[in-house]
Structures are given as C-alpha cells and as structure tokens.
N, C-alpha and C positions, 0 to 999 in steps of 0.2 A: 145362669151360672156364668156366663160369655163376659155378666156386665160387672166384674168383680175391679171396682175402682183403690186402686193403690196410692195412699200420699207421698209424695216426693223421698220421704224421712224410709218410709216402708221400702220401695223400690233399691234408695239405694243401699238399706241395709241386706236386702234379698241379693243385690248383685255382687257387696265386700264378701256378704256368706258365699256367694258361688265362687270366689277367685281365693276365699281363705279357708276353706274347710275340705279337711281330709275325707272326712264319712259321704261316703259315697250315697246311702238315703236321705241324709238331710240335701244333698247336692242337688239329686234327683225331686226331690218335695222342693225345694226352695224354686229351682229351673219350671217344673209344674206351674206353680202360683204365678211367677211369671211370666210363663204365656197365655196364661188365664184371664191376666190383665191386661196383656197386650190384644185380648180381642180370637187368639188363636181359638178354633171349637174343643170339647172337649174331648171327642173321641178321639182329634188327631193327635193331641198331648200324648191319651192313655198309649194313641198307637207308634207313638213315636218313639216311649218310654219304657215299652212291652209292658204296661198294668193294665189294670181294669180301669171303667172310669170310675166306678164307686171310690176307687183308689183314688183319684184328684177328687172328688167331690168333697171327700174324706180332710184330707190334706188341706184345700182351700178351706174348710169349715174350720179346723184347728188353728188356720193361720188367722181367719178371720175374729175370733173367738180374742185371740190371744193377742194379736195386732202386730207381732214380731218372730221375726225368723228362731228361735227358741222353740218358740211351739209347733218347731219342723223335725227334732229331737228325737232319735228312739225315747222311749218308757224304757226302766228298767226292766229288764227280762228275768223274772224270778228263778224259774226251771223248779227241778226236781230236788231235793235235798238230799246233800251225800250221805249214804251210811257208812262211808269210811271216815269216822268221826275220830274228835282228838284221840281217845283211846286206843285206835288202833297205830293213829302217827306213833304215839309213845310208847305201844307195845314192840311195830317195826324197831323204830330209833332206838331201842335197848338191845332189839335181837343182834343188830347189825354189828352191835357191838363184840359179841360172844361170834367163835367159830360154829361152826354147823356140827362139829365134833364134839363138842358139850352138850348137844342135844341129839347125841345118839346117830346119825348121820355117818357115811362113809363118804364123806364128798368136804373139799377142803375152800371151798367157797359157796356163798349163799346162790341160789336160784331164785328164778319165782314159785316155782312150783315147791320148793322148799320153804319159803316164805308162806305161801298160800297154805301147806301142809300142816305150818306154827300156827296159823291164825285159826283154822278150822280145828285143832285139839285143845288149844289155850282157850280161845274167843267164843269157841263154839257157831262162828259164820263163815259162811265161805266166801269169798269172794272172784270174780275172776281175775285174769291174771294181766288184763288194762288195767283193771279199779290197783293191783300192788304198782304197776310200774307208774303210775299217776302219783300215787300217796308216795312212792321212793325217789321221784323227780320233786315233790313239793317240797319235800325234806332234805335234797340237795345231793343228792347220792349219781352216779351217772355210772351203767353199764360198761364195763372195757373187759375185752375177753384178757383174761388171764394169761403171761408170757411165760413161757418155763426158759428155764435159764439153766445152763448146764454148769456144774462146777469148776471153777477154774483149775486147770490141771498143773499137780505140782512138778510133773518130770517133762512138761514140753521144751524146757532148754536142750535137756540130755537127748530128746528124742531128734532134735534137730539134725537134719544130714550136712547142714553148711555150717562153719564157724559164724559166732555172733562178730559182728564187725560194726565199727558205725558207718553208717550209709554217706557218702556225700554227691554233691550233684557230678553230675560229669562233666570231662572237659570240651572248651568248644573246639568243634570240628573245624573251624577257619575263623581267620583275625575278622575284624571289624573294619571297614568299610569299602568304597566300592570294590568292585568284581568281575 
C-alpha cells in the first residue's frame, strides 16, 4: 500500500484540493493519499489523522479507482424520510394564519404545543415539538416573545406637575477661550 505512485497531474490536483476546499473530509482523504505517495506507513497517516487504517486503505482505493481528487467526495447521505410532509407545511401555513381563538383556545397567540394539539385532532399524528419548530423555521416564521404595550394615556398632560415648556439647551457657563 506504501507504494501508491501518483502522476504529476494527480499530486498537483490533490495539493490545489488541499489549499481550495472547505470540507474538511475531503481535506483529510485528499492529505491521506498524499502521504501515502510520499512513501509515509500507513498506520502513522490513520494515527496522525485519528482513523482507522481501513479508513486510508479505503480512501486510497477510491482515489485510485477514480484517478482524481473527486472521488475523495462524501456520497450523498440519504437519512431517514420526514413525516412532516407537504400536508402538514400547508395545514401549519393555514393555521398560522387564523388566531387560536377561532379554534376554541384562550390564548391569544399560537404555541407549539397548541400547534402540536391542531395537528393531532385535524391530522390525527402527533408530532414532537422539534419536528413543528423545524417545519415553522422551513416555512419562514421565527419565534419572538410577544411585547404588551400599555395604552397611551389620554390625561398625562393634565396629570403633569410642571407646565409644558419647550426645552432649550442651557447657557454656557464661561466664554470661550483661554482661562
């Protein structure tokens, strides 16, 4: 594996990948491969790198295979499939629209847990209460706690103890210059 020979064209596109790429595993795979070529052993790479060495053997096979720092690349990562599917963005996106007092509620802004409450009697799913503030960030909405504002009072003139006056600066305490 020691004797992994790289053409000129290979080395220096592994070294523009090392000085131009953000992703830090391709950085890590591309630095691998080359000290692979440089003759370094394998285990001191993996220990260098904190992997295994399966982990460069792996790496240097891809690269070889493929002949180009590309095939240093994550794969797509599939994951798991959301159940909070359109249906539920557009059943949110409708509620948000209507107060919480149209659907019976004593509360004069939406929650999650009031959210979560619409979805499990309309939808019949529940979801937790990540999976709403996820699907209410995707749809553009952002939490701010609610400000109460008291009403502007119409006798604070009369109630004043001072006469209203307009204010001006005061005068200076001594002329200008030296002292």
């Amino acid at each position: 594996m020691n004797g992994i020979k790289l053409t000129a064209a290979q080395e220096r596109q592994l070294k523009e990948t090392l000085q131009h790429t953000h992703d830090v595993r391709q950085y890590r795979r591309s630095l691998a491969v080359l000290e692979c070529a440089r003759g370094k052993p394998v285990h001191q790479v993996a220990q260098s790198l904190h992997v295994t060495r399966q982990s460069i053997f792996n790496w240097v096979t891809r690269f070889r295979h493929a002949g180009r720092s590309g095939a240093l690349l994550d794969r797509p990562h599939t994951g798991r499939p959301r159940r909070a599917n359109d249906t539920v963005d557009t059943f949110l996106r409708e509620l948000m629209l209507e107060q919480p007092t149209q659907c019976g509620y004593h509360a004069t802004h939406w929650t999650v847990p009031l959210l979560r409450d619409q979805l499990r009697q309309h939808l019949n799913q529940t979801f937790c209460e990540e999976t709403i503030r996820r699907v209410l960030h995707r749809l553009g909405y952002a939490w701010k706690r609610p400000r109460y504002v008291l009403a502007a009072d119409a006798q604070r003139e009369k109630k004043a103890s001072y006469p209203a006056r307009a204010w001006l600066p005061a005068p200076a305490q001594r002329h200008a210059g030296r002292g």
